[in-house]
Backbone bond lengths (Angstrom), bond angles and torsions (degrees), N, CA, C in turn:
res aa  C-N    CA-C-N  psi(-1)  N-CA   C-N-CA  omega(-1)  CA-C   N-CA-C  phi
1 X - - - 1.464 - - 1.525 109.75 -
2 X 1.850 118.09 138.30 1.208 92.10 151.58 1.295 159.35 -7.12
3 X 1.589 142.55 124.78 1.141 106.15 153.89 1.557 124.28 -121.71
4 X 1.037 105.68 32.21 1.459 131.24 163.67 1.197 120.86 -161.39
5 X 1.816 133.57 152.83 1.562 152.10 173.89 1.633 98.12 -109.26
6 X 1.516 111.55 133.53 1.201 111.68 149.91 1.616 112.22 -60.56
7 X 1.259 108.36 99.88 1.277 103.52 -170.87 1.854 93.53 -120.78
8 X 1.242 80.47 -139.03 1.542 104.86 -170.73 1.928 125.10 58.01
9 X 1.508 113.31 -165.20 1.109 115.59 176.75 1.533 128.02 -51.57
10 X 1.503 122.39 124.62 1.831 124.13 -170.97 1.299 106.84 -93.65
11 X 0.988 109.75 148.92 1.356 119.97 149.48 1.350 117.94 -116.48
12 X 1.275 126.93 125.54 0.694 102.17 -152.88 1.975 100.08 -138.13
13 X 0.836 129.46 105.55 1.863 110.11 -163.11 1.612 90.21 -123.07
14 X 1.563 114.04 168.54 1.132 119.79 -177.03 1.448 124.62 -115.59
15 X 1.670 133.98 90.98 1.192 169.76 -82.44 1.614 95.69 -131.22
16 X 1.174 129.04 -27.24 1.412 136.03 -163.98 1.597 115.07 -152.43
17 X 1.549 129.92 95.63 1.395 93.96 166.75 1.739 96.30 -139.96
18 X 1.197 118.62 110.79 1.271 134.35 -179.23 1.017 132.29 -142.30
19 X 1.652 166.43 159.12 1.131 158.09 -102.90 1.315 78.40 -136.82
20 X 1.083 153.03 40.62 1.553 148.02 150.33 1.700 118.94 -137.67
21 X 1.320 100.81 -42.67 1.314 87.63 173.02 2.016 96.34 -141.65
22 X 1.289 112.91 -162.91 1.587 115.69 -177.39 1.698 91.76 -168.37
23 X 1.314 120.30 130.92 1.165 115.82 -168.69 1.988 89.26 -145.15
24 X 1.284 95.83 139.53 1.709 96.47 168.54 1.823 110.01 -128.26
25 X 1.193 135.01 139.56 1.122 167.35 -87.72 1.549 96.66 179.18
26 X 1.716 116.70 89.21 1.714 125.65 -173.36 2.043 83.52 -124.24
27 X 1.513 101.03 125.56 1.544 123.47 147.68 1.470 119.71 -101.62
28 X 1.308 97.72 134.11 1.597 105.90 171.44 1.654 98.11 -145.07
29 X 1.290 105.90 162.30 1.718 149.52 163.02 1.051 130.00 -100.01
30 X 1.362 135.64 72.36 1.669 126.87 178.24 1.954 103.58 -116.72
31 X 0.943 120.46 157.53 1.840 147.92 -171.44 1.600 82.58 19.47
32 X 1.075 137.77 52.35 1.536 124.55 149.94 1.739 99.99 98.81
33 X 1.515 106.06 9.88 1.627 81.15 176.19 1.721 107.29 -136.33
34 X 1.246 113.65 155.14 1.541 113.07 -158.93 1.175 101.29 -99.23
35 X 1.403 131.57 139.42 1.849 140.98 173.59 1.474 94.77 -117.49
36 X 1.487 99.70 132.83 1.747 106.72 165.54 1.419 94.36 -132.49
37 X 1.342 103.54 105.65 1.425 97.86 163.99 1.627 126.09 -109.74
38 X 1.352 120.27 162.74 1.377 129.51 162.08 1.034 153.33 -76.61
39 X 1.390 153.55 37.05 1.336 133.18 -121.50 1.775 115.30 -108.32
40 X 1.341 105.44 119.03 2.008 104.86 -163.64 1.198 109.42 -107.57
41 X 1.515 102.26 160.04 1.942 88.06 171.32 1.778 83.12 -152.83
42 X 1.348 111.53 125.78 1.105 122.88 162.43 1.291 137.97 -87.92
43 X 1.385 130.08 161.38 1.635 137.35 -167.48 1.400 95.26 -75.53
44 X 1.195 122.17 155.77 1.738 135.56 159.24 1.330 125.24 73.74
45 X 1.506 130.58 -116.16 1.131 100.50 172.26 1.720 117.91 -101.21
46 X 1.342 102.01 18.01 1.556 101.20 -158.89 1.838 76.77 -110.35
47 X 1.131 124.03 40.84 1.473 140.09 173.33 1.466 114.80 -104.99
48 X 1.277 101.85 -37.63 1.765 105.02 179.89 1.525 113.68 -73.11
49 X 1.241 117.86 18.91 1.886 128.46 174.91 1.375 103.85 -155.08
50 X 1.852 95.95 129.70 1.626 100.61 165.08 1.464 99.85 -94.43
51 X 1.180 87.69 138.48 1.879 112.20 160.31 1.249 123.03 -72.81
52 X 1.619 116.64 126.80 1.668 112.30 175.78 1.436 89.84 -113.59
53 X 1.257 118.56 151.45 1.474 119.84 146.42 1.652 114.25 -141.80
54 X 1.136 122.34 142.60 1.462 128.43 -150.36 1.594 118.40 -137.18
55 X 1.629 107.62 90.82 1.554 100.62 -177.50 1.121 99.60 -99.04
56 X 1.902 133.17 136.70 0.790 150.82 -100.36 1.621 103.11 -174.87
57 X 1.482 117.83 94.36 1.888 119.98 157.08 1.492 111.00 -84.54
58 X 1.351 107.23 99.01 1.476 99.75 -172.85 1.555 108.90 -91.74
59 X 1.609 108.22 105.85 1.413 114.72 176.54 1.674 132.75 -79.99
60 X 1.649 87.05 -18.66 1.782 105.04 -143.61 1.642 96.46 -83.55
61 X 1.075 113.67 149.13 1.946 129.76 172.02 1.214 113.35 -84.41
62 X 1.261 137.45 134.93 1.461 142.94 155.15 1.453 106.75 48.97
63 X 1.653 91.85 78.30 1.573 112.12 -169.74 1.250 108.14 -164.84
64 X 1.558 101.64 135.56 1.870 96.81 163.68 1.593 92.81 -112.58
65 X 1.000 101.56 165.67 1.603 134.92 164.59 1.251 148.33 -106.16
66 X 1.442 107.38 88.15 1.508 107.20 -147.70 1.959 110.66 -116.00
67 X 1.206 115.55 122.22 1.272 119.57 -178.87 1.516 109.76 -82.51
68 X 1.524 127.30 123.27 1.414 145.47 -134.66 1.518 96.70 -120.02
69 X 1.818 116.97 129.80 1.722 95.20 -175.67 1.531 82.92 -139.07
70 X 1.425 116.63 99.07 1.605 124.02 178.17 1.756 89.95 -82.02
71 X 1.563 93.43 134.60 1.873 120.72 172.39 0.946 148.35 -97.67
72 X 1.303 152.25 116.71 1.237 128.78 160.71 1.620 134.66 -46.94
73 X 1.588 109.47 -30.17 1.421 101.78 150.93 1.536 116.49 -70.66
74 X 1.943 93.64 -177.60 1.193 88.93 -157.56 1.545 100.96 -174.90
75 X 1.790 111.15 95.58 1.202 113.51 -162.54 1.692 104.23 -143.31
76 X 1.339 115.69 127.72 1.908 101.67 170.95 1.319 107.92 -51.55
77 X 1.054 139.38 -59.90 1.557 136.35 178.40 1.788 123.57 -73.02
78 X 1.269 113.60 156.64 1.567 126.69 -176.63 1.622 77.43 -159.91
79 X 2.086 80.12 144.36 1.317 115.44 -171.27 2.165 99.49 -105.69
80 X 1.478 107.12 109.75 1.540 98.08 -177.35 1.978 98.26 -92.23
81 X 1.069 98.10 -179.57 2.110 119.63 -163.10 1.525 68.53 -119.00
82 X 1.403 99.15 119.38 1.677 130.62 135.67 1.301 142.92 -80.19
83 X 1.123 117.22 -16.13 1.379 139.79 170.63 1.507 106.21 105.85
84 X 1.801 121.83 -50.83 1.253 107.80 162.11 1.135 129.39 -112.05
85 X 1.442 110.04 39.70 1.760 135.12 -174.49 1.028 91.21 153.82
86 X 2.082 99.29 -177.60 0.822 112.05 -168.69 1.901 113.49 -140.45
87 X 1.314 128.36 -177.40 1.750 117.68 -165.70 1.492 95.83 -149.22
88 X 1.331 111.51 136.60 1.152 100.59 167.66 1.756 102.09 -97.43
89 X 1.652 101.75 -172.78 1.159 114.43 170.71 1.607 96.12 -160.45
90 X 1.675 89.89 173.57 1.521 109.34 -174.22 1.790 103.66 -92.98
91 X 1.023 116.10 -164.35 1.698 145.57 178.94 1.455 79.28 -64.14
92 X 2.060 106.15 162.17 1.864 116.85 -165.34 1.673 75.76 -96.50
93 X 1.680 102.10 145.31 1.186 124.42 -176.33 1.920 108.35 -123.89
94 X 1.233 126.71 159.15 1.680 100.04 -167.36 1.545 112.78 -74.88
95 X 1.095 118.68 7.01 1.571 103.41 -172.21 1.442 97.00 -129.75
96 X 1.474 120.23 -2.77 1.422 122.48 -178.06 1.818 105.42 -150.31
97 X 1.587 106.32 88.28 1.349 126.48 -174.49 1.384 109.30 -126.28
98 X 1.125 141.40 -43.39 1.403 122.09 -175.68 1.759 101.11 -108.40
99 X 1.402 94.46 139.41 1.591 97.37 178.40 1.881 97.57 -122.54
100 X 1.289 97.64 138.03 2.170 116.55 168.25 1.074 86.44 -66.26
101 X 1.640 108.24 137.37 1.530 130.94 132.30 1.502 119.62 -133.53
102 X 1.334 107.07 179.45 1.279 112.75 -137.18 1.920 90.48 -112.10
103 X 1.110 98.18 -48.84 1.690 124.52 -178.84 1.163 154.48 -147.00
104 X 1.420 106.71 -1.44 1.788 141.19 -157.04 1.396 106.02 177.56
105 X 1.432 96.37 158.39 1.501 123.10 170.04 1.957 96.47 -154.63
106 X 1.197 96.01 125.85 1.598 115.23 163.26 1.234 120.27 -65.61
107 X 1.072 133.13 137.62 2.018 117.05 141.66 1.744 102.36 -134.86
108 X 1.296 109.93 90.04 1.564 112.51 166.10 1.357 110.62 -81.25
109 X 1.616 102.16 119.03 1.655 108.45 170.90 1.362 107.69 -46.76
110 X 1.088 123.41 166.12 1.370 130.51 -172.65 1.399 117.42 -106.37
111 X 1.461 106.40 20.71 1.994 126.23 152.85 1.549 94.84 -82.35
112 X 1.162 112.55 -14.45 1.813 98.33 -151.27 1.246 129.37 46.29
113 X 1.192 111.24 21.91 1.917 114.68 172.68 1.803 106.55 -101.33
114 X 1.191 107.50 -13.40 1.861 94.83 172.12 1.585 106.63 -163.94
115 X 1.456 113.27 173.08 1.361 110.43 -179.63 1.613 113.05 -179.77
116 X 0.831 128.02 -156.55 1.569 140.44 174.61 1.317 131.45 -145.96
117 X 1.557 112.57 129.39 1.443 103.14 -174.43 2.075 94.95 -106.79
118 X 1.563 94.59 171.04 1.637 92.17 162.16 1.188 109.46 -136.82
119 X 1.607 110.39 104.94 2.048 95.77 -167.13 1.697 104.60 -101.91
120 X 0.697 114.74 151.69 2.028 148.18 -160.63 1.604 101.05 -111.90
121 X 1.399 99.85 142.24 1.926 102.62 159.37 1.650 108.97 -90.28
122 X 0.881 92.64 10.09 2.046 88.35 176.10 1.429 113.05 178.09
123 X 1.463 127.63 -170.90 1.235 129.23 -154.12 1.523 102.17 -73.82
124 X 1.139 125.51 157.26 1.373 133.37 -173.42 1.687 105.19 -158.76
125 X 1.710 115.16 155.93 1.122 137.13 140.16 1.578 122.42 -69.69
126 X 1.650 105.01 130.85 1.637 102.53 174.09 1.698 96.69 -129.99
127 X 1.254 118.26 170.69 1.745 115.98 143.62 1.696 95.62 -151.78
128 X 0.677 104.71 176.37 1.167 142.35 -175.09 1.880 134.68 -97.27
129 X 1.024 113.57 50.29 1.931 95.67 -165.34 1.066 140.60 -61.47
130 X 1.685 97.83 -7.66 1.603 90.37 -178.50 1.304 90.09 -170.50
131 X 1.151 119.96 -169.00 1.934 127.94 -176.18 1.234 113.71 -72.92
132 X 1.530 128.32 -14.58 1.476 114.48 173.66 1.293 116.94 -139.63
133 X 1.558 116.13 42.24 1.701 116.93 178.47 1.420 87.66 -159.16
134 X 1.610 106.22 163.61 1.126 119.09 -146.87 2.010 92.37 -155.95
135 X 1.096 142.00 107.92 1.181 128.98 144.63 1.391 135.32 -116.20
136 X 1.126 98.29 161.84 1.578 119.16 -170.10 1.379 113.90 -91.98
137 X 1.681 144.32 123.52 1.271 132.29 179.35 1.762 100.07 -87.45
138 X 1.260 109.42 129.65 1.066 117.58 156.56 1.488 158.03 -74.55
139 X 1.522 85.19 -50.41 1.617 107.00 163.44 1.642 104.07 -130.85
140 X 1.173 103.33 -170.49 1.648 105.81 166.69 1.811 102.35 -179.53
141 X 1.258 115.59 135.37 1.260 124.88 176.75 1.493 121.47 -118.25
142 X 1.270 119.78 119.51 1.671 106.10 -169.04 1.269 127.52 -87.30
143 X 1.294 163.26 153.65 0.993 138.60 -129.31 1.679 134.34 171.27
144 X 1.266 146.40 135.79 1.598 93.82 163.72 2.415 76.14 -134.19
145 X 1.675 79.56 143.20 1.301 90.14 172.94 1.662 127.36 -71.24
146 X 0.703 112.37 127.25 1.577 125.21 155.56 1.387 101.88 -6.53
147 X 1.577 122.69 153.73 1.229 132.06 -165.64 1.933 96.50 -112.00
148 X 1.292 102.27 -1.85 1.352 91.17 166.78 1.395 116.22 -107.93
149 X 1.294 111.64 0.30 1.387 136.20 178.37 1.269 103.40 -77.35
150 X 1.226 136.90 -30.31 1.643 145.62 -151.50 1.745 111.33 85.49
151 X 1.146 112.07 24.83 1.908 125.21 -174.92 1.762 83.82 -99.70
152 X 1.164 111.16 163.34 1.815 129.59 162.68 1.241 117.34 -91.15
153 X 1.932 122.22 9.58 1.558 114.20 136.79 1.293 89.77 107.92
């Protein structure tokens, strides 16, 4: 499980708003490290995908960082991009949770009438937790925490 949400207080102002695209601009603060993210949605066909983009002060110790995309589809398996194919897999299991990709990760509901992709500029970590969310690791810091931290020191 988690053990922290970029949570807390937003700021949140709106970065883009024009007859082509509209983009909003969310800051946050969590264990010492700052997220500014972006989030766009464009006119036409470059409309059928929201845009994240994510500049990133990475403060935090013995942590990965993973951006979380709960779905309305809803399938045990997602299909990941290998570079010269591709594999599916099931729901993250304990000895087999993060899967490499190359550029994508699938999740076709299991009507096969709709779904979600999440495409990347380069290789990435994903897993999977359950039948209708899908995340992406972002960062990751290696580490072992402090024993007052709840780490073995």
């Amino acid at each position: 499980a988690p053990r922290a949400y970029v949570s807390g207080p937003a700021q949140i102002r709106i970065k883009e708003n024009g007859p082509v695209r509209v983009a909003l601009e969310i800051t946050r603060e969590t264990e010492k490290s700052k997220f500014v993210q972006t989030v766009s949605l464009s006119a036409g066909y470059a409309g059928n995908r929201v845009e994240f983009g994510n500049a990133i002060d990475w403060r935090t110790e013995a942590a990965n960082l993973k951006a979380t995309f709960p779905l309305s589809a809803s399938n045990e398996d997602a299909t990941y991009n290998q570079g010269v194919g591709t594999i599916e897999r099931p729901n993250a299991q304990e000895r087999q949770f993060e899967v490499s990709s190359h550029r994508w990760i699938d999740l076709t509901d299991k009507s096969g009438s709709f779904g979600a992709n999440i495409l990347t500029a380069d290789q990435k970590g994903y897993d999977k937790p359950k039948d209708n969310a899908m995340r992406l690791t972002l960062l990751r810091t290696p580490g072992i925490l402090p024993a007052s931290e709840g780490g073995q020191g």
